[in-house]
SEPA-273500 format. One record per residue (C-alpha): x, y, z; residue number from 1. Coordinates in steps of 0.02 Angstrom, whole numbers, plus 32768, in hexadecimal, padded with zeros to 4 digits. Layout:
[[X,Y,Z],NUM]
...
//
This chain:
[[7ADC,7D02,7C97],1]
[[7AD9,7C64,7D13],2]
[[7B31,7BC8,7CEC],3]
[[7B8B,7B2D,7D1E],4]
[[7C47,7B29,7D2E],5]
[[7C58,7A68,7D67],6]
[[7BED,7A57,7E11],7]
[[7BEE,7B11,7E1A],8]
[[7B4B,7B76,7DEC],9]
[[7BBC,7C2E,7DA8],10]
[[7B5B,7CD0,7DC1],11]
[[7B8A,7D48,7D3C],12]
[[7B44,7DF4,7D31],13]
[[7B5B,7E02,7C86],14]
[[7B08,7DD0,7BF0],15]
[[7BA6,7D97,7B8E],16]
[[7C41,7D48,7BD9],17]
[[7CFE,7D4B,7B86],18]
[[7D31,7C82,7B55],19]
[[7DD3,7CBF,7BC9],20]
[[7D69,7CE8,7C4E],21]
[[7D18,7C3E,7C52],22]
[[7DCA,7BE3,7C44],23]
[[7E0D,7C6E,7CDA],24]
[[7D7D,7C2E,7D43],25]
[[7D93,7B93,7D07],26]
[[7E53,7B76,7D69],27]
[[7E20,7BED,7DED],28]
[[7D9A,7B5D,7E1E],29]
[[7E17,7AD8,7E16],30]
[[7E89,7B36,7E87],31]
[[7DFE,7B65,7F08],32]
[[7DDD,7A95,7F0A],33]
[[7E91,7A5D,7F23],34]
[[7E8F,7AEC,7FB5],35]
[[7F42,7B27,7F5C],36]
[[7F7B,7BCA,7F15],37]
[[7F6E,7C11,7E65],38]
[[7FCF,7C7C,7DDF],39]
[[7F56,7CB8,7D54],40]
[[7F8A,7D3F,7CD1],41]
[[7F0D,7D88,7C6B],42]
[[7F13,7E25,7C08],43]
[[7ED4,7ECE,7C3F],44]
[[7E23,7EFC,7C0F],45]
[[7DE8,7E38,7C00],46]
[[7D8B,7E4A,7CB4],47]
[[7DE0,7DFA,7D1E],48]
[[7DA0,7E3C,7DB7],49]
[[7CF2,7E10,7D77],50]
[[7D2E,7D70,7D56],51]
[[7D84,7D46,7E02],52]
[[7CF7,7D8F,7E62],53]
[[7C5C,7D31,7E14],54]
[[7CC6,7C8A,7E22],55]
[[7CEB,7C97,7EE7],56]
[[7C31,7CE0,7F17],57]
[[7BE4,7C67,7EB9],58]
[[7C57,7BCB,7EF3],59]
[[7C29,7C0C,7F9E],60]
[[7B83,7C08,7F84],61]
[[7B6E,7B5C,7F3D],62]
[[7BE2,7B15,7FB6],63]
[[7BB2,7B5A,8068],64]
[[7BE2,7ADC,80CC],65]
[[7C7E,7B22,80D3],66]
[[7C73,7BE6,80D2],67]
[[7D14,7C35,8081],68]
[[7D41,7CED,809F],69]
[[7D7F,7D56,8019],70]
[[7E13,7DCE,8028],71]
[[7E44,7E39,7F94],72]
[[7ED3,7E8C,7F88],73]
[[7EE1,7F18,7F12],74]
[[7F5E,7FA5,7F06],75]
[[7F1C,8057,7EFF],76]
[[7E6B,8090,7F4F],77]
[[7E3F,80C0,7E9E],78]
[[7E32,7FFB,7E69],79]
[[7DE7,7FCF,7F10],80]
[[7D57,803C,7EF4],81]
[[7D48,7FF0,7E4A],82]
[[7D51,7F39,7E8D],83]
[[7CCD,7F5E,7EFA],84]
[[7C6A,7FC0,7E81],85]
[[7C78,7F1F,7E27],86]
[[7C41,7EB4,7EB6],87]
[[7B92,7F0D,7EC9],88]
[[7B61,7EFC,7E28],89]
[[7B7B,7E37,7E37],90]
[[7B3F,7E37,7ED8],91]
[[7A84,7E94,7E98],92]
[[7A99,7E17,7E14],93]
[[7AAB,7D6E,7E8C],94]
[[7A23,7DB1,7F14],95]
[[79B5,7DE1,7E83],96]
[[79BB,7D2F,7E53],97]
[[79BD,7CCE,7EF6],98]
[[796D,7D4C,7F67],99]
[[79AB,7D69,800D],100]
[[7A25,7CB9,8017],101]
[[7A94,7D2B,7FBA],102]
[[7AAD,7D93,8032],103]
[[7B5E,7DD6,8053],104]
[[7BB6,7E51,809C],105]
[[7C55,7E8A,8051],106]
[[7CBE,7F42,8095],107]
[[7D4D,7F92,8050],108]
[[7DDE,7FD6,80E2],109]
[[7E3F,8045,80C3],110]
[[7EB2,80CB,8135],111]
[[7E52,8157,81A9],112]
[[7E86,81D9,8131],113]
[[7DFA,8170,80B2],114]
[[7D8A,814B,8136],115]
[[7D74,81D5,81B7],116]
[[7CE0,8254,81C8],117]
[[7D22,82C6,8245],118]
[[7D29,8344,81DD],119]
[[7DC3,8394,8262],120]
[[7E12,830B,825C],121]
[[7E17,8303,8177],122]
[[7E64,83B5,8195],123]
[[7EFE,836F,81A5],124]
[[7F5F,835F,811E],125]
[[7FBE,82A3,8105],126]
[[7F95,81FC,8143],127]
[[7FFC,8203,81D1],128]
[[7FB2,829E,820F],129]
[[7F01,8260,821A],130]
[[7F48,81C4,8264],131]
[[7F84,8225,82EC],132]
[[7EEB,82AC,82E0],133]
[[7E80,820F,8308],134]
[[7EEE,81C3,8390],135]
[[7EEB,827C,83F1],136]
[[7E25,8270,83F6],137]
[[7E11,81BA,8423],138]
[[7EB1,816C,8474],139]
[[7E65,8107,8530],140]
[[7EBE,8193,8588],141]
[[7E83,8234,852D],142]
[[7DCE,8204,8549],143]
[[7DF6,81DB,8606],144]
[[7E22,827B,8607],145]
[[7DA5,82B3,8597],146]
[[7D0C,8264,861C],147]
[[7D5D,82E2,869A],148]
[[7D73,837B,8641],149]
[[7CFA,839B,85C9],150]
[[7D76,8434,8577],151]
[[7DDB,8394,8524],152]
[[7D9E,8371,8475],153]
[[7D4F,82B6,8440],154]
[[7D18,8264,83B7],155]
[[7C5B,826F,83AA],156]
[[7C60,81DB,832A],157]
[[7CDB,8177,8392],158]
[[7C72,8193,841D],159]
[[7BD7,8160,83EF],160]
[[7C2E,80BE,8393],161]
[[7C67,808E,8443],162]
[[7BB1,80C4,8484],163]
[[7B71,804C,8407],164]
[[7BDF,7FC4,8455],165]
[[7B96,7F0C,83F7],166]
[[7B0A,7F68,83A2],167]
[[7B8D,7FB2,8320],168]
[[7B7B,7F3B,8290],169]
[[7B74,7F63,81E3],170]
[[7AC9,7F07,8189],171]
[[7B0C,7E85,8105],172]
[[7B24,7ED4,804C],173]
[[7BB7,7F27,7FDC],174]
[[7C0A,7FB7,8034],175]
[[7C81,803D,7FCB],176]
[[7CF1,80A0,8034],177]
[[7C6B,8133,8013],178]
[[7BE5,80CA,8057],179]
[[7C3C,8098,80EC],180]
[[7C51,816F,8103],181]
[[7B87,817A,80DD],182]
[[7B5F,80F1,814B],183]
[[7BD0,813E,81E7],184]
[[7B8A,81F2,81DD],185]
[[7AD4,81AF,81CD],186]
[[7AF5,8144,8263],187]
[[7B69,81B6,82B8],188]
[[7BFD,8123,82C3],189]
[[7CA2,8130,8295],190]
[[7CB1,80CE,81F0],191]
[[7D63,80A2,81FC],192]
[[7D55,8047,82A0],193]
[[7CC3,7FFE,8278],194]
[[7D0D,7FC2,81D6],195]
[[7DAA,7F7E,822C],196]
[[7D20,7F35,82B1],197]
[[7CC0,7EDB,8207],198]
[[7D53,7E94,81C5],199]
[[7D5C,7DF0,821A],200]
[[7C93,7DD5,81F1],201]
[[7C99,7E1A,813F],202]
[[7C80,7D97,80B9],203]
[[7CFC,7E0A,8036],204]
[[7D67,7E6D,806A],205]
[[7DC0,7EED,7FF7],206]
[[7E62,7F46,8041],207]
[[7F1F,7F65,800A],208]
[[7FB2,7F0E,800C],209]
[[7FFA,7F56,8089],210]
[[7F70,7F09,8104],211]
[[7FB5,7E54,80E4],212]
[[8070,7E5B,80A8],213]
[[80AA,7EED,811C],214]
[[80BF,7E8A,81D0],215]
[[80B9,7F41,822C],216]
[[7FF9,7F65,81DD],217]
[[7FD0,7EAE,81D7],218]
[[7FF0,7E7B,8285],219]
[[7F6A,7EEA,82AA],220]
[[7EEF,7EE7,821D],221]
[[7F02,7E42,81D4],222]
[[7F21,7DCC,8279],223]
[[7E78,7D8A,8280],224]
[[7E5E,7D5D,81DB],225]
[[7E19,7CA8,81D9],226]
[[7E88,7C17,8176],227]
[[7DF9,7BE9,8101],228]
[[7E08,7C8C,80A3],229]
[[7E45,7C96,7FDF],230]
[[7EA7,7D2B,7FCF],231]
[[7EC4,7D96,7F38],232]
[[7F4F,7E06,7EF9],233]
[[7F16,7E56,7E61],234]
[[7F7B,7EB3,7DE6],235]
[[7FFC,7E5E,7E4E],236]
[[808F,7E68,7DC6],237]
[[80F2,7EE0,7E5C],238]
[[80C7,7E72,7EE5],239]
[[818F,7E45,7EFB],240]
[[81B6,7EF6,7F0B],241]
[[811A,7F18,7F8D],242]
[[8177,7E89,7FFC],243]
[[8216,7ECE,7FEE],244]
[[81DF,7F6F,8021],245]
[[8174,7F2E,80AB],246]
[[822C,7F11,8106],247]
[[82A5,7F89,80C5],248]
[[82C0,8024,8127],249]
[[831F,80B8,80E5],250]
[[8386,8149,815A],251]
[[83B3,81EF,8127],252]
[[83F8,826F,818E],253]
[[834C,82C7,81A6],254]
[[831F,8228,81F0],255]
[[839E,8227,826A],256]
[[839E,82E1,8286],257]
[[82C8,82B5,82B4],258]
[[82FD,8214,8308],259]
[[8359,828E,839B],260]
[[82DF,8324,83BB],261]
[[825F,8291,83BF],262]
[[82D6,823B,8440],263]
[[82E5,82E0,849E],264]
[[822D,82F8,84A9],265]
[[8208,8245,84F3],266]
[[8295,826C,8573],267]
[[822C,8326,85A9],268]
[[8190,82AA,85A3],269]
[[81E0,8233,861B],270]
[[822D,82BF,867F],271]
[[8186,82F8,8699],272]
[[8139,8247,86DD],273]
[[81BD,8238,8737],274]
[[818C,82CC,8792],275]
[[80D9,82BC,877E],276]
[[80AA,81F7,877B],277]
[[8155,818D,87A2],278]
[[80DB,80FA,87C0],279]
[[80B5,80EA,870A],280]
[[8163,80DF,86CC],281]
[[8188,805C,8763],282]
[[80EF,7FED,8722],283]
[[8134,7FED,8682],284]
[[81DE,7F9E,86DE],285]
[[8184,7F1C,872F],286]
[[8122,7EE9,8697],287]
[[81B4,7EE6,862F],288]
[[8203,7E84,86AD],289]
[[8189,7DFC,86B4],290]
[[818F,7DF3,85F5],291]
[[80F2,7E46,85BF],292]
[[8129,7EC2,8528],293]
[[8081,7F0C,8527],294]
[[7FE6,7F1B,859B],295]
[[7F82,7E8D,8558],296]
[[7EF3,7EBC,84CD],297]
[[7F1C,7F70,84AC],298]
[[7E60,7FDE,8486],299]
[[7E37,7FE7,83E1],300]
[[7E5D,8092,83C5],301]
[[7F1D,808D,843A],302]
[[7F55,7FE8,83AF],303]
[[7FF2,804B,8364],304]
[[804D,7FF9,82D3],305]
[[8084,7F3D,82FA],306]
[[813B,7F07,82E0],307]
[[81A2,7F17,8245],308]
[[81E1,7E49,8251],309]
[[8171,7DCD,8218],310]
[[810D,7D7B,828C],311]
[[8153,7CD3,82A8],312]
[[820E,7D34,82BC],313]
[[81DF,7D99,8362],314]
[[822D,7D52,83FB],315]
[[81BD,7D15,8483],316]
[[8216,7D4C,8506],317]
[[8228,7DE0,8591],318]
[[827F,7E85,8557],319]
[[8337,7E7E,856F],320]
[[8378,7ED3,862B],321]
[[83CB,7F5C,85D3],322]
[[832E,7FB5,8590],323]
[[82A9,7FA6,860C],324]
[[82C6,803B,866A],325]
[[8276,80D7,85F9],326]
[[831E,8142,8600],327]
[[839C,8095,85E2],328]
[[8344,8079,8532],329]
[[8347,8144,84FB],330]
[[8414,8129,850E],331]
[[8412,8099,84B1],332]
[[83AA,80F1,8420],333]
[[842C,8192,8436],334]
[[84B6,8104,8427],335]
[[8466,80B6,837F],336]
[[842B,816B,833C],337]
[[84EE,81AC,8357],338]
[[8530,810F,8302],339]
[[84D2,8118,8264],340]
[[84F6,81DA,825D],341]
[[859E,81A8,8258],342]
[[859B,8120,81D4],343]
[[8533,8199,8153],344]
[[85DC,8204,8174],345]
[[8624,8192,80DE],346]
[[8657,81CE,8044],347]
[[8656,812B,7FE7],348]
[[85D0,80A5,7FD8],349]
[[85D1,8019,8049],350]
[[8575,7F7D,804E],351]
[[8562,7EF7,80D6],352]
[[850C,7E63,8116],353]
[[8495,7E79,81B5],354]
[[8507,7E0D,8214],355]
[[85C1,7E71,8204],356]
[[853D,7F13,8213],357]
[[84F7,7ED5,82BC],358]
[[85B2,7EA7,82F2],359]
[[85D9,7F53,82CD],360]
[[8554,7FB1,8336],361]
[[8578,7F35,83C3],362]
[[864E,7F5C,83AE],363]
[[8616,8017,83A2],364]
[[857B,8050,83F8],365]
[[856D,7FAC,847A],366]
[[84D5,7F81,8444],367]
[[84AE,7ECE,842E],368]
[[8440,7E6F,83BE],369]
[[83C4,7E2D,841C],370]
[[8395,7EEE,8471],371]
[[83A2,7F0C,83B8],372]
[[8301,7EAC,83B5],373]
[[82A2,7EE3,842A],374]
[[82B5,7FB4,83F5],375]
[[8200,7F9A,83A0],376]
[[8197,7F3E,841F],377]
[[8201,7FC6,84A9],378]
[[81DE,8070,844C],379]
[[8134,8033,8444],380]
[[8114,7FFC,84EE],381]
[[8160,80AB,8528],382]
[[80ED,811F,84AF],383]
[[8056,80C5,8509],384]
[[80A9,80EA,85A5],385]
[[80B5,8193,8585],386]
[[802B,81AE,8537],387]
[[8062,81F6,8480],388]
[[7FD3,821F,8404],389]
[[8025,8273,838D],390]
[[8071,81EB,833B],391]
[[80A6,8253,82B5],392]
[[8123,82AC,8304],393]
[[816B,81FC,8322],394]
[[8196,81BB,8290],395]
[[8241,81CD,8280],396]
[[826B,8170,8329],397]
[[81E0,80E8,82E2],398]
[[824B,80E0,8244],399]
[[82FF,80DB,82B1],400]
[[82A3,803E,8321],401]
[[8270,7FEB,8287],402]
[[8318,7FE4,8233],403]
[[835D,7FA2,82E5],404]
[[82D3,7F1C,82FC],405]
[[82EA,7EEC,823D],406]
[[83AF,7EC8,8241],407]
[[83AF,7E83,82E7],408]
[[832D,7DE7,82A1],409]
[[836C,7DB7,81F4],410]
[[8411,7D96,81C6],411]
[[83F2,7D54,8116],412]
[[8382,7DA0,8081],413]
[[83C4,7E4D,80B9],414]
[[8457,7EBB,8093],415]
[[8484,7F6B,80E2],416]
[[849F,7FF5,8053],417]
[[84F8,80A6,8087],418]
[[8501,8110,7FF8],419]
[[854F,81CE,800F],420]
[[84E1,820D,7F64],421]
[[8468,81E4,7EEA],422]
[[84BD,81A8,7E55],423]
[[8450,8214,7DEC],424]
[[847E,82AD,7E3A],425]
[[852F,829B,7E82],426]
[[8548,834D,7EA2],427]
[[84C3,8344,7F26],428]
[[84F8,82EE,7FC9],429]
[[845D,8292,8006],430]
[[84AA,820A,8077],431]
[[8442,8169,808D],432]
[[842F,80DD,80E5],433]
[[83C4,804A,80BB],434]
[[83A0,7FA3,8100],435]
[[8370,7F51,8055],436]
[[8306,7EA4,805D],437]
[[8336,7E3E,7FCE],438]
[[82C3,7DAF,7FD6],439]
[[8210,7DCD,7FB8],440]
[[81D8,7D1F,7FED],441]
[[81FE,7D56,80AF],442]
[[815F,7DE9,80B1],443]
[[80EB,7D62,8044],444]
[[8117,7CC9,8093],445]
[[80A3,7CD3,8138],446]
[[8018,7CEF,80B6],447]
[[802A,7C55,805E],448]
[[804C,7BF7,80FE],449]
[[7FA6,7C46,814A],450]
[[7F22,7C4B,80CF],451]
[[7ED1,7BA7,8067],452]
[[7EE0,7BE6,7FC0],453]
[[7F48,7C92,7F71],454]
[[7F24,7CCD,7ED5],455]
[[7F95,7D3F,7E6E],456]
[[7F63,7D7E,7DCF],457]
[[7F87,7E2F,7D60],458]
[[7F8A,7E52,7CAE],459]
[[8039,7E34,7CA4],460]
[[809D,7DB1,7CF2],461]
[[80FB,7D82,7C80],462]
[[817A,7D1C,7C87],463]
[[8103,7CCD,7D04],464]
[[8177,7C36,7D3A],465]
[[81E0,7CCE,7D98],466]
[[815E,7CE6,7E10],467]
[[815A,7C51,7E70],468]
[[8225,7C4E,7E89],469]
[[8210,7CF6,7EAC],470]
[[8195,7CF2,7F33],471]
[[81D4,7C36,7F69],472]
[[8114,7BCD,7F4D],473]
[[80E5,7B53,7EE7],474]
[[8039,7B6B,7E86],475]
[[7FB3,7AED,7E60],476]
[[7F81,7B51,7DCD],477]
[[7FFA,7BC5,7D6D],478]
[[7FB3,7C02,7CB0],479]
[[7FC2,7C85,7C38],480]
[[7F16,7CBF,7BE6],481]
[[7F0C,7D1F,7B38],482]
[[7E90,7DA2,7B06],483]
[[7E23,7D77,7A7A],484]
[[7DF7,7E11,7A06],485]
[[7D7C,7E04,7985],486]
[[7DC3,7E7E,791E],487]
[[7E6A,7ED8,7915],488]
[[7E58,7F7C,7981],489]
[[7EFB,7FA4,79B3],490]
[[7F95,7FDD,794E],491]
[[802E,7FDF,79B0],492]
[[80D3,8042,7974],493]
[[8189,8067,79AB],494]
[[81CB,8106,797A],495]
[[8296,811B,796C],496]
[[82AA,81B4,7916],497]
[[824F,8267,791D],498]
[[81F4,82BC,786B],499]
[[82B4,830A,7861],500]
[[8309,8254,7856],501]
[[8352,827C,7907],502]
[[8369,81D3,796E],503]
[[82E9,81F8,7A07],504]
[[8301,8193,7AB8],505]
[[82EE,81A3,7B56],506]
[[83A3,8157,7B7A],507]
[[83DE,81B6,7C19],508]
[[8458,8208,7BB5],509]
[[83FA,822A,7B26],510]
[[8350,826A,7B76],511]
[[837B,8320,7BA6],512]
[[83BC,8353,7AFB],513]
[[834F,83DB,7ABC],514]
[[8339,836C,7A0A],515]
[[82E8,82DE,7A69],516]
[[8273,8354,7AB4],517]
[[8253,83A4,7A3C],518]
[[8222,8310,79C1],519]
[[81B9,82CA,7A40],520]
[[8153,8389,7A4C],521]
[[8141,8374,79A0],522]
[[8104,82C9,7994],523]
[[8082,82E7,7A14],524]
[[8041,838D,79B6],525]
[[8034,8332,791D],526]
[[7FD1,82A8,7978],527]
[[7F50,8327,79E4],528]
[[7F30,837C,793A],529]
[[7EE3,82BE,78F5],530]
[[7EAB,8261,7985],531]
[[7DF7,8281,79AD],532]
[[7DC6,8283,7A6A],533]
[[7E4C,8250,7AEF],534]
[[7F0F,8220,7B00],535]
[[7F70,81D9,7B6F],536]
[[8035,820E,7B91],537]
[[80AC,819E,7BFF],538]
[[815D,81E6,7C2C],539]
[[81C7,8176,7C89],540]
[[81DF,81C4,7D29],541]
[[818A,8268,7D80],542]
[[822D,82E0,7D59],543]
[[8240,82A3,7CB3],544]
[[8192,82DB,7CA8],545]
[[8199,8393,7CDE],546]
[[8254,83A0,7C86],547]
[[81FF,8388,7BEC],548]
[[8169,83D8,7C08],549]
[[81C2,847B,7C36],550]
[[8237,8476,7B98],551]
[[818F,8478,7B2D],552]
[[8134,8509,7B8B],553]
[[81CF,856C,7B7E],554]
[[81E2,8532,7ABE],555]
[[8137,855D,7A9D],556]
[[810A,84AF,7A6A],557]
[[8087,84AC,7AF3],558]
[[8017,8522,7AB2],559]
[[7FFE,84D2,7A09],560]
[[7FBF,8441,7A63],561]
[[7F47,84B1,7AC5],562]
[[7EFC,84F5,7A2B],563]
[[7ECC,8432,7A0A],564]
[[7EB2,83E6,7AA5],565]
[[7EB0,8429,7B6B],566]
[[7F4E,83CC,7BD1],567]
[[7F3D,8375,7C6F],568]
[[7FC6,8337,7CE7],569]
[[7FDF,82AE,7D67],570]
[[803A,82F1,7DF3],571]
[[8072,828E,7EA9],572]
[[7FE4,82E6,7EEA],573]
[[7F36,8262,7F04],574]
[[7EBE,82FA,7F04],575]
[[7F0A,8365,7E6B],576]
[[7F19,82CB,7DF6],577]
[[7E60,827E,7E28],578]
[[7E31,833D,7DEB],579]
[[7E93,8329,7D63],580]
[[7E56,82A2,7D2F],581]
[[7D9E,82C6,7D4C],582]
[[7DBA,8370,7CDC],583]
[[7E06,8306,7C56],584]
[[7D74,828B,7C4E],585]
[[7CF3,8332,7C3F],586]
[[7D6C,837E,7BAE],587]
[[7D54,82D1,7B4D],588]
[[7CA3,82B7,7B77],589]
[[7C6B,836F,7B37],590]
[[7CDB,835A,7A9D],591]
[[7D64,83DD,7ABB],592]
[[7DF6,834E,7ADD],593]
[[7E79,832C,7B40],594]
[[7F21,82EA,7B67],595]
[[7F40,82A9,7C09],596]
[[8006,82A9,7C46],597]
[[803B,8230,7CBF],598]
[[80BC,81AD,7D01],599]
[[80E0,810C,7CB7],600]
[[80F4,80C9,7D74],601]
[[8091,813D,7DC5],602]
[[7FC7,8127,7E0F],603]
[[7F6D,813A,7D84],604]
[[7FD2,80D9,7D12],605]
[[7FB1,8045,7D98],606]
[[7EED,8059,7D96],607]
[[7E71,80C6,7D35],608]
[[7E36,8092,7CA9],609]
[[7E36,80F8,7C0B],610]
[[7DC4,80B4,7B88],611]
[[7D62,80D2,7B04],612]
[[7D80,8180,7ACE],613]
[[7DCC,81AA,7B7B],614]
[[7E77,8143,7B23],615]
[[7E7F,815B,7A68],616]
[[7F32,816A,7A64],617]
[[7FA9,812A,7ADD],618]
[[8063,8189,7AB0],619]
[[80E5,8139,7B2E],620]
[[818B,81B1,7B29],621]
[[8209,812A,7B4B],622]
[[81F7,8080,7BB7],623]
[[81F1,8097,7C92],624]
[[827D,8013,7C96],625]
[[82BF,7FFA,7D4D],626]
[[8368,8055,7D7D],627]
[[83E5,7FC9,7D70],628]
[[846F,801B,7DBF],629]
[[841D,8026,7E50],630]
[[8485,7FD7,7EE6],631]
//
């Protein structure tokens, strides 16, 4: 349906629209024309992606005098796909109806491990190991070396990207992270490159989090992102704890133990300069010396991860004396690494400001704050200089340099937690040491300074004047929506006792008694013996989970569900639970049903879907609330 909004002509690709939907676009509008930013809660299932993305295309088409660029943020790949699934639809809809003026283009980014098609480099296993798969085929020096020896292995697709040169442009339309894959093997380009190439000519742009609110992936991603760009958090009820964990940094004593054979390797790699090319380490010197952290505009492909501090906090200055030369800044790491080794030695828990912490390290390991500061932009500088690909074997060190650059910059919002156990399992010692960011509005706050207008909106943001003390901004527009039904289709209930009168909970101490599990068995056979098609289980955390489910294969209760329905079972693994999931679908579409077991925090919870007879029951075995006792 088309229609007018104000002086806004709405493109709609459906026949019917929601009255909430017309009120959501409704203050969207009026927050796009005071330029400002926006909290909008609207209940799950009312289409509010729909909603949001018809509004902005079609106020960008009726006002074009001043082109805006849209960047979504969603929070899995699973409702990035969807978004943009979303997106083509509407945009077949608007082109079919103004013709080519329509026109758009609009690309989904995502990390290699999404994106590649070297199918040598996917055989890796994590993210970080494609990363650094990729990085060993098309790092400047490797194909230097590569143009000499022919023996060294390349990137075809990288290759002919770079070939390509200005003629690698993606043609305007919608592009899914499978298209982008389709589009690179036809044309023989690397799609992630390209992709990261599009990004600053896309009209939409669909990517995580991560890309905007985590300075280390958005100093390199997100930097030339235009100010006349709305920006989008979806399902953005967890953005405060995405900030906070954009700059908190935890240590364990594998990290440290990783932290010195990674130190020991970059001191055989310098050794062998040293002995091999001296002049390389001594350029290094003199750049450092003159002030220049890095060599200008790194390649493409070289870009490592930016720095952990926020962009407006990095000093502007030349690397301190003390850690220009390559060996000077390995003792200052061995310095730091020995110094937190010995504060995980604790057996209590300790807590302290950045400021007494930074005190300490200087009193103990003479290290000051300001070379603090610079470990980031200095273990950086020296990985180019020695020309590390696999990246993944650094990590550790990365994570060491991090922490340092981190407490050397703030000294308020954060607080420095040592803790000798987990308070869940005290008889296990599992020493850690966090830097913990208590104030959200730090990560968030360059994105409201930046951008024109920021949009949050989720299902549930209730109590929704939190958000904005929370994440320190003041919204134009700030309302609550309600869903209208036209009939009463849902039936909650709470359930406090099992069929044998026995008080059920999931109360920390209550939840491993054999009763509790037991009821809940019960409950749940009872249920798959009515409920036609498919149910859903949610168990508050993944142990909880496969306590329980163990205690009812061993108690037989298991089976009996079997004989009524076939069981299916999130687990931390993305490829086993999209299977999972996929099989469950199939066992409700052919009639057989199925329950589907998963975690009230965990991925899927966050962003599939299940309706129609994909959900007919939803049985929630206690309520995910957050550990409160943690420090």
């Amino acid at each position: 349906m088309i229609f007018k909004l104000e002086d806004v002509t709405v493109y709609f690709p459906y026949d019917n629209i929601y009255p909430e939907q017309y009120s959501y676009m409704l203050e969207l509008k009026r927050a796009l024309d005071a330029k400002g930013h926006c909290l909008l809660e609207m209940p799950t299932g009312t289409g509010k992606t729909i909603a949001l993305l018809s509004l902005i295309t079609s106020y960008v088409l009726s006002k074009p005098e001043n082109p805006v660029k849209l960047i979504y943020c969603t929070r899995t790949v699973h409702e990035m796909e969807k978004t943009l699934a979303e997106l083509k639809l509407l945009h077949n809809y608007q082109t079919r109806h103004l013709g080519p003026a329509a026109k758009i283009l609009a690309i989904g980014l995502s990390s290699r491990k999404n994106l590649c098609v070297n199918s040598r480099v996917l055989a890796a296993e994590n993210r970080d190991s494609v990363d650094a798969a990729c990085r060993k085929r098309t790092a400047s020096w490797v194909r230097a070396l590569a143009a000499e020896n022919p023996n060294i292995e390349t990137c075809e697709f990288f290759e002919n990207y770079e070939k390509a040169a200005s003629a690698a442009v993606l043609p305007p339309g919608v592009y899914t992270l499978q298209d982008l894959r389709a589009f690179g093997k036809q044309q023989g380009w690397c799609p992630y490159f390209l992709a990261r190439h599009m990004v600053q000519f896309a009209n939409v742009v669909v990517y995580s989090y991560q890309y905007l609110l985590d300075p280390k992936v958005a100093g390199i991603i997100s930097k030339e992102m235009q100010k006349e760009s709305v920006v989008v958090f979806d399902e953005a009820h967890n953005i405060d704890n995405v900030c906070i964990e954009a700059l908190s940094v935890s240590v364990r004593r594998q990290t440290l133990e990783g932290a010195t054979r990674n130190l020991s390797r970059i001191n055989q790699e310098i050794e062998r300069f040293k002995a091999t090319d001296a002049g390389r380490l001594r350029a290094e010197y003199n750049r450092l010396v003159e002030g220049l952290a890095l060599r200008g505009n790194l390649p493409i492909a070289d870009a490592w991860l930016s720095n952990p501090a926020l962009p407006s906090d990095i000093l502007k200055e030349a690397v301190p004396g003390n850690i220009r030369r390559a060996e000077h800044f390995l003792h200052v790491l061995r310095r730091l690494v020995q110094y937190l080794r010995g504060r995980l030695e604790t057996e209590n828990v300790e807590k302290e400001g950045p400021v007494s912490f930074v005190a300490s390290i200087t009193a103990h390991a003479g290290i000051d704050q300001k070379t603090l500061r610079f470990c980031y932009e200095r273990l950086h500088s020296l990985m180019l200089t020695l020309e590390i690909t696999d990246t993944d074997e650094f990590l550790h060190i990365q994570t060491i340099c991090d922490f340092a650059t981190l407490v050397g910059t703030y000294t308020r919002g954060f607080s420095i937690i040592i803790e000798p156990f987990d308070e869940r399992m005290p008889h296990i010692p599992d020493p850690v040491l966090q830097l913990s960011c208590h104030d959200a509005s730090l990560a968030v706050k360059p994105v409201f300074d930046r951008f024109q207008s920021v949009v949050i909106t989720s299902g549930t943001l209730s109590p929704i004047d939190l958000y904005p003390r929370l994440l320190n901004f003041h919204p134009v527009v700030s309302r609550s929506f309600k869903m209208s039904l036209t009939r009463d289709c849902i039936c909650p209930m709470v359930l406090t006792r099992g069929s044998d009168q026995l008080p059920v909970s999931t109360k920390f101490d209550m939840r491993s008694d054999p009763g509790v599990a037991r009821n809940y068995g019960k409950l749940l056979v009872e249920m798959v013996s009515i409920v036609p098609d498919g149910i859903v289980c949610f168990f508050v955390s993944y142990s909880y989970m496969d306590e329980i489910i163990a205690t009812w294969n061993d108690s037989g209760i298991l089976k009996e569900i079997m004989q009524h329905k076939l069981v299916f079972i999130e687990t931390q693994d993305v490829v086993e639970t999209t299977l999972a999931l996929d099989n469950y679908r199939k066992a409700c579409d052919c009639g057989r049903g199925a329950v589907f077991f998963s975690v009230a925090r965990g991925k899927v919870a966050e962003g599939i879907d299940f309706d129609r007879h994909y959900g007919r029951l939803v049985i929630m075995f206690g309520v995910p609330f957050q550990y409160t006792l943690s420090k």
